[in-house]
N, C-alpha and C positions, 0 to 999 in steps of 0.2 A: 783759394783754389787757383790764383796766377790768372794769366796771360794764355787769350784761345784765339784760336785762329780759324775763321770758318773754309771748309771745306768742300762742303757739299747740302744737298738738302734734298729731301726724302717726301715725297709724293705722300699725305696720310692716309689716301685712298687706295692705289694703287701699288704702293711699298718702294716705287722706280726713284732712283739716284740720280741724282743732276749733278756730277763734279762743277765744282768753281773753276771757272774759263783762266786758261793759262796766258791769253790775252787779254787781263784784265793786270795789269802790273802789282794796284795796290790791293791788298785783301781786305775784307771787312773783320774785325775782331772784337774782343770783350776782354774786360780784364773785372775778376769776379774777386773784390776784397773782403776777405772773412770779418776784420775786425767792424767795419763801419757799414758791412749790409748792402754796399752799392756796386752797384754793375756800369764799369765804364764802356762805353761806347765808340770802335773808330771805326768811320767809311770810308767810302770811295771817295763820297762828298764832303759829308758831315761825323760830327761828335755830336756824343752827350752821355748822357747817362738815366740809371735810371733806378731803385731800390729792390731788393729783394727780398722774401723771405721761405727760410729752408724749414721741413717737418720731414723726416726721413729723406725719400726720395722726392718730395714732393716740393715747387718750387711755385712762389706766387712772385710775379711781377707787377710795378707799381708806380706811379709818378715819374712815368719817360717823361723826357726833355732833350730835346734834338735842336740842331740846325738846322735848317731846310732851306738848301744849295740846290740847285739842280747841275745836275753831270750827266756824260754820256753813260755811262755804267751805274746808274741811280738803281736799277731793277734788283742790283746783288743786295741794295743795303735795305729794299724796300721788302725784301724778302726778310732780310731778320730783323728789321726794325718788326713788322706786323709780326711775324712768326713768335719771338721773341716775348712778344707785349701781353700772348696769349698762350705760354708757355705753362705747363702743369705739372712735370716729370723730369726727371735728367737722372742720368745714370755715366759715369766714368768709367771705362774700360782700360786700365790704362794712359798712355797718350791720346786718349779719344774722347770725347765730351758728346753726349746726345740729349740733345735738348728736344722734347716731345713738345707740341703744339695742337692743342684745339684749332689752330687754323686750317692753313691749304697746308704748309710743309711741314718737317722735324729739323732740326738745326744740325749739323753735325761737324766739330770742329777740333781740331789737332792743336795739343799743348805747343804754345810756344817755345822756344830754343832757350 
């Protein structure tokens, strides 16, 4: 699935959009490798990764492993690190990635270039 770049994130309660701040230089991303099942992880602060598994639409997360840096912009990654961890759904629209969450938000991330 490549290289995503997160976006935005999506309220599960109330459906409201949070775009990723244009003051924040570096983005948070994932890089989803078909053959080996793992999901790489980059911050603002920190790396890692973490394993996956697909059943249709359906998406289980598994054995994260991070760094844990503190930075001023910590809140973007702390968003898809939990968001992420708790992830059940995804669906591609094109260059768009949405990743559903049992948590507080949905993930939602544009193919990289």
């Amino acid at each position: 699935m490549g290289g995503w770049t997160l976006t935005a994130i999506q309220n599960v309660n109330t459906n409201q959009i949070t775009n990723y701040p244009d003051s924040i230089p570096k983005k948070e991303s994932i890089t989803i490798t078909d053959s080996s099942s793992i999901i790489k992880i980059g911050g603002v602060c920190n790396t890692g990764w973490c394993t996956y598994s697909i059943n249709g639409n359906k998406i289980s997360i598994s054995s994260m492993v991070t760094t844990k840096f503190l930075c001023k912009d910590i809140i973007w990654e702390d968003y898809l690190l939990f968001n992420l961890e708790s992830a059940f759904l995804f669906t591609v629209y094109g260059n768009q990635l949405i990743i559903r969450s049992s948590g507080a938000f949905n993930l939602i991330f544009e193919k990289k270039q």
